[in-house]
N, C-alpha and C positions, 0 to 999 in steps of 0.2 A: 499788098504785103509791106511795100517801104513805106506806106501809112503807118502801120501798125509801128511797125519797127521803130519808127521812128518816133512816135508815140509815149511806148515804151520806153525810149533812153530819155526823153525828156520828162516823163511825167515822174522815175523814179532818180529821174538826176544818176546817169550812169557814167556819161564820160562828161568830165568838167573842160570848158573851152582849154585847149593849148595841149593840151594832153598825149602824151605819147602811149599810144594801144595796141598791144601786142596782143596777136589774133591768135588761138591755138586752130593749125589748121589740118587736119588728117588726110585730107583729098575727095571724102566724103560728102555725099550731099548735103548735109546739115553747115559744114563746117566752109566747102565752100560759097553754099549763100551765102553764110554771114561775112565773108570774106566779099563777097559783090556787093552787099547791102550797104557795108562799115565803107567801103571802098566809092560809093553813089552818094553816101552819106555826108563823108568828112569833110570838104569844103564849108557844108553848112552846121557843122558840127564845132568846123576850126579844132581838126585833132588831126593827128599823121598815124598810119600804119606800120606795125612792123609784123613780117609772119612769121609764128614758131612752129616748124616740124619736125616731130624725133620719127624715126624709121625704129622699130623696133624690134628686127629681123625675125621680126615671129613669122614672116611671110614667104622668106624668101625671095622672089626676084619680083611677088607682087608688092611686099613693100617697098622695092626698087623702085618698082613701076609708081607707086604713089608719090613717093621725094621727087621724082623728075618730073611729074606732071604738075606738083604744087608747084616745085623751083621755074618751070615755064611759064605756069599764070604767074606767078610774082614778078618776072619778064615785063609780061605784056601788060601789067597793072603798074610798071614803077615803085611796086612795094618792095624795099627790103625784105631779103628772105633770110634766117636761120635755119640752120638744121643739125643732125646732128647723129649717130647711129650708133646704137646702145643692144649689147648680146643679152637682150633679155632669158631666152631658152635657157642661157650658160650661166645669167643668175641663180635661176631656178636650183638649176642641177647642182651650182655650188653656195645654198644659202638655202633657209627656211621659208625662204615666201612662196606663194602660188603666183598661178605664172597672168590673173589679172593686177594679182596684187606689186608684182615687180614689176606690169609692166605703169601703172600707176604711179609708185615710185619713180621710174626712173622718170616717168615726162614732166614731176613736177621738182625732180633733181635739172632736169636741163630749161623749164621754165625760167628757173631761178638764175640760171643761170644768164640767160637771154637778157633778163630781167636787167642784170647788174652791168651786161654789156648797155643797152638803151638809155638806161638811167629813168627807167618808168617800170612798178611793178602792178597796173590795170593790164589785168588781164581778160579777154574776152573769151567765152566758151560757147558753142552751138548746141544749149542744152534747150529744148522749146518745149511746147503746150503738151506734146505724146511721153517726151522723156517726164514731166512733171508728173503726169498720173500715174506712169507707171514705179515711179520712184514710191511717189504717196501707198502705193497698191502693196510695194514690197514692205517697205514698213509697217503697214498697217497687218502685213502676215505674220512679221516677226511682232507684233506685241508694242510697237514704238509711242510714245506719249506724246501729247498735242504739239511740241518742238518736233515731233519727227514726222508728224502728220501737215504739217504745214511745208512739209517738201521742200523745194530748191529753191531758193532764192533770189533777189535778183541781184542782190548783190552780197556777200561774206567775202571774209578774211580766211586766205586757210595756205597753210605753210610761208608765211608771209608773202603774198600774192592778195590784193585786191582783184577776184574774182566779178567778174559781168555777164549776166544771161542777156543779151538783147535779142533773144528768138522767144526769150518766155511766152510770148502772148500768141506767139502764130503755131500752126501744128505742120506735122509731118508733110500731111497734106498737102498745104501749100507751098510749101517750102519746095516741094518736086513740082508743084505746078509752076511756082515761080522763073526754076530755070525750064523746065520745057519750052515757057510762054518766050523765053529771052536766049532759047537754044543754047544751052550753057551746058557744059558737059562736067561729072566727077566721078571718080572712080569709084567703082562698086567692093567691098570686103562683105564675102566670102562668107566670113564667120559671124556675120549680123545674122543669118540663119540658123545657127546650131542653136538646138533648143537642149544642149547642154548644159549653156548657160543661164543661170534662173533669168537673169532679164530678159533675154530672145523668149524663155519658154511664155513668160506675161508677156510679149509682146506677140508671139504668133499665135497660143494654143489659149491662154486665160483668159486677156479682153477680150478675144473672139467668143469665146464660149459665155461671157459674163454679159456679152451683147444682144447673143442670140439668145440666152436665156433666162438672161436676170431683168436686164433693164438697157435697151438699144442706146439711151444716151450716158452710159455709165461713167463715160469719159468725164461727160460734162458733168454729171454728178461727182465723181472726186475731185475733178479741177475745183469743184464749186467749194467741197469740205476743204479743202486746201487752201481756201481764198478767206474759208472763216476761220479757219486755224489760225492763219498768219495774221489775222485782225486780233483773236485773243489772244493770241501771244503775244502781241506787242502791250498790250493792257496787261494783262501778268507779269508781264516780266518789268513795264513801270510798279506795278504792286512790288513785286518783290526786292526792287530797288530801294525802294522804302523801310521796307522791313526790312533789309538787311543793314541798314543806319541805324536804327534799333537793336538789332543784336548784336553788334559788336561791343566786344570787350572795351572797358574802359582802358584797363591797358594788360597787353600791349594792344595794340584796336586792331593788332590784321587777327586776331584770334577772335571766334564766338565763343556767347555767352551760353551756354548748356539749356539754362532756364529758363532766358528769355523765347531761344530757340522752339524750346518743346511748348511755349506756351503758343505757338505758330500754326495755323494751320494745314495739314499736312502737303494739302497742294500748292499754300506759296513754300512751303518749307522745302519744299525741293527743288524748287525754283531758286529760293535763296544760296541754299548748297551750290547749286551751280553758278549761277555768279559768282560766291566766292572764291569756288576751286577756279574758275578761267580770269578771274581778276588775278590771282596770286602765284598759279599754276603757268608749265609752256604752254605756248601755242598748242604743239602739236597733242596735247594731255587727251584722250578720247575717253570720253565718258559714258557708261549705258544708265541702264533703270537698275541693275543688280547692283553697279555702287552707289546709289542712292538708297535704295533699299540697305545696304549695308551702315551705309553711313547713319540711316535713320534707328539701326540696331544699336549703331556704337553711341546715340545721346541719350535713350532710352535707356542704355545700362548704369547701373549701382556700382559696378566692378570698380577697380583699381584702375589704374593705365593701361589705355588699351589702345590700337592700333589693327589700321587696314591698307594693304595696298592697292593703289590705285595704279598703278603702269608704269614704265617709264623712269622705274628709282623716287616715286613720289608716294607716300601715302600721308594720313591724318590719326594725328594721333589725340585720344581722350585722358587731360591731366585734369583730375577733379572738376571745375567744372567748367573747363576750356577745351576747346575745338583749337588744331594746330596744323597747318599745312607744312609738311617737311619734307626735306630732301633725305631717303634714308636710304641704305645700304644695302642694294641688290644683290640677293642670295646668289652663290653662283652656280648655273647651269650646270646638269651634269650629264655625260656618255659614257654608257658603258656596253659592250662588246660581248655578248652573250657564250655562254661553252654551250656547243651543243655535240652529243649532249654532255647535260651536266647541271653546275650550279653556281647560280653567279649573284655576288651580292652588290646592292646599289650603294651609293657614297654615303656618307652618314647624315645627311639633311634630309634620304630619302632612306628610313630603317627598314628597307625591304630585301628581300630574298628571290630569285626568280630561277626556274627550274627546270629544265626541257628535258624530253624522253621524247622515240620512236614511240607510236604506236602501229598495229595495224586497221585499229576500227576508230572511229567517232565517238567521241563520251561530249557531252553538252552541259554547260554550267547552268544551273537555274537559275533564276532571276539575277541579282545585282545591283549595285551602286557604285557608281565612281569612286574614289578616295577611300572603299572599303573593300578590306580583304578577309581571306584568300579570293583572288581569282583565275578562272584558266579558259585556255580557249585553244580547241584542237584549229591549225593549220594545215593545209594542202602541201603536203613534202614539196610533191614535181613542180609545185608553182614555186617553191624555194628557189628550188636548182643550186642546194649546196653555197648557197650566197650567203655573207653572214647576216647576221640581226641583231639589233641594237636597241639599247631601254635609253632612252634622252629626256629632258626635260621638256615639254612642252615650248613654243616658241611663236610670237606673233606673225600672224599669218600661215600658219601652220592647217591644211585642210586635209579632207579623209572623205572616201568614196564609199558609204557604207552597205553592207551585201544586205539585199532587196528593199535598195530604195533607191532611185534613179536621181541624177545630178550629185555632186561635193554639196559636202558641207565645212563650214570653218569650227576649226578643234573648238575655240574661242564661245562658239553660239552652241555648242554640244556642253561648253561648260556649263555655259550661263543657264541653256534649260533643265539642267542635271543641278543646278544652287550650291554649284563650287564654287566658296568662298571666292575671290581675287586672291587674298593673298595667299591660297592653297594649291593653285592651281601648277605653279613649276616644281609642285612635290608630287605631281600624275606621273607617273613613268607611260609614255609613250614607246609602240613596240613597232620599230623604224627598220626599214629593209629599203636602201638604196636612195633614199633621201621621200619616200615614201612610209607613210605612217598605216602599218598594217593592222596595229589593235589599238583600243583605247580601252581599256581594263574596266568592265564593269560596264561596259557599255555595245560595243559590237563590232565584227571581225569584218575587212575591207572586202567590196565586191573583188571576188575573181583568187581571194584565199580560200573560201569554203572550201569544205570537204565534199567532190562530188558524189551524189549515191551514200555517203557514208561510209565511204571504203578507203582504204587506203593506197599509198603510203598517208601515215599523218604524224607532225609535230605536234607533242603537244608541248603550249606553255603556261606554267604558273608561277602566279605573282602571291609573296605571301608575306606577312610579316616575321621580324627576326631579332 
């Protein structure tokens, strides 16, 4: 395996001689190999160690248990230790994220942080050969194009952080066989089992079933499609390099030309889009296939000025026959606090009306659409329990548990399969009970609201226009 490993950092030039490499280390088996391997390595590497651990007290006294057994091996290795302990839980409950997503956030907030203490922002990660396919496997379910099919890489930029996989090439596997062979001990988390999480569930319940039934080396079949992605993609996106020389405006040059654009063909055309929008755009700008799709709407149109938002206070705007990358004017978020019952009107960005009554039975809306009204949706009173409820604008990172279908989903991926615009989407009223998102209008009521049997007590509430 320190074959391999080693292999790997050399063949893709991952840490340059002299280099200060900061390990992200969980206490995990994955994280501690790489922590042995980088640490057997670096004499002949001519680089030094630093290791980063956030505690993210999602655990309690086992992520205790984690920070003090990393902080020991750092001990016994001589490597400088960081760390750091971040109330992820009490993000949650005071802010809109989910609770992978804050806890995400916060390790690459105190990354950074590490970062600028060391004065080196190479960062090393224990993502290997099992995390590749199953990453490849989830994209490939959400719909993702040959950039998202091509997986993890060995090495990206991401929140200013030079990112390194040096486990890419070995698996799960080995990596337990490695420390068994060398008795090496790490601490076990708990929640790598729950298949609540969509990646546990592909990693306990899908590749098993996809082994035994589909094709026994499937693994090695997606590593394989993942190895040709990444070869045409890098062939594409030289293509698209070129042709993005070409469609620039003559002036001003950061803007495209409309016509040269449209005379592109669709697959480097969106190719070229993204280069532009991450040449021009933050870092942090995260981009799908729906604003591309959008964007592809807005040079095909005849209209007058027109404009989409992309995230983050960024959209593109269409003046004749210029493309514009701009900073523009984030609508602002609105709350509002329901009468129940009664009737309560949304701010005026959002020209809706929403309405609540007791009931004693169940009534069911027929079919639906997002972002069109009227809609209504009977709730479970006793699940209330007299708590208030709230219509909010939508909010990144924002998930919902929907009743008869097992795991979360992100509001964000319910938009983008329902062809809500981007920039329509913080006009959804969202129907929030304690920092949980109970309806999404026109779409479906959260497990554990239902009305059981049909009976009551039941709220009902509608959304209409006004």
């Amino acid at each position: 395996m320190r074959h391999i490993v080693r292999q790997t950092i050399q063949q893709q030039e991952l840490i340059p001689s002299g280099a200060v490499v900061m390990v992200g280390v969980s206490g995990g088996a994955d994280s501690i190999a790489l922590l042995y391997l980088l640490h057997y390595l670096q004499r002949e590497l001519a680089c030094s160690l630093v290791v980063a651990h956030l505690n993210h007290a999602i655990r309690g006294d086992e992520a205790d248990g984690d920070e003090l057994f990393v902080r020991q091996l750092c001990l016994r290795l001589n490597v400088p230790f960081f760390s750091a302990r971040v109330d992820v839980p009490g993000r949650v409950q005071t802010g809109p994220l989910s609770l992978e997503m804050a806890a995400r956030q916060a390790r690459f907030e105190f990354f950074a942080r590490v970062a600028e203490r060391v004065g080196s922002r190479l960062l090393a990660l224990a993502h290997h050969a099992d995390d590749q396919v199953e990453t490849v496997l989830l994209r490939l379910c959400r719909g993702a194009g040959p950039q998202g099919l091509a997986g993890l890489p060995y090495r990206n930029v991401l929140h200013g952080l030079t990112i390194i996989r040096p486990l890419r090439d070995v698996t799960r596997r080995q990596v337990v066989s490695f420390l068994d062979a060398h008795r090496l001990s790490w601490r076990e988390d708990l929640s790598n089992a729950d298949v609540g999480y969509m990646r546990n569930r592909v990693r306990h319940e899908i590749l098993p079933l996809l082994e035994q039934r589909m094709n026994p080396q499937v693994r090695s079949a997606l590593g394989r499609m993942a190895t040709i992605m990444r070869d045409e993609n890098q062939w594409m996106d030289a293509q698209a390099a070129n042709a993005l020389i070409e469609c620039r405006a003559t002036e001003p040059p950061a803007c495209l030309d409309v016509a040269k654009l449209m005379a592109v063909h669709i697959a480097l055309r969106r190719r070229l889009l993204l280069l532009w929008l991450y040449e021009q755009g933050p870092e942090s700008l995260t981009l799908s296939m729906a604003h591309l799709e959008l964007l592809d709407t807005l040079t095909d149109s005849t209209d007058g000025t027109q404009r989409i938002h992309l995230g983050q206070g960024w959209g593109v705007i269409r003046r004749y026959n210029l493309l514009f990358l701009e900073k523009m004017a984030h609508e602002n978020p609105f709350f509002a606090p329901l009468r129940i019952p009664g009737e309560t009107l949304l701010p005026g960005i959002v020209p809706l009306r929403v309405k609540t009554a007791f009931r004693g039975t169940l009534v069911k809306d027929r079919g639906g659409k997002i972002g069109v009204y009227p809609r209504f949706v009977c709730l479970n009173e006793a699940r209330r329990n007299r708590r208030p409820l709230y219509m909010r604008s939508w909010q990144a990172g924002d998930t919902f548990l929907p009743f008869g279908m097992k795991g979360t989903r992100k509001i964000q991926d319910i938009f983008v399969d329902a062809k809500v615009p981007r920039d329509e989407r913080e006009r959804i009223p969202l129907l929030v009970c304690e920092k949980h998102v109970v309806w999404v209008p026109g779409y479906q009521v959260a497990r554990g609201w239902e009305v059981p049997d049909g009976n009551g007590p039941v709220l009902l509430v509608r959304v209409e226009q006004r």
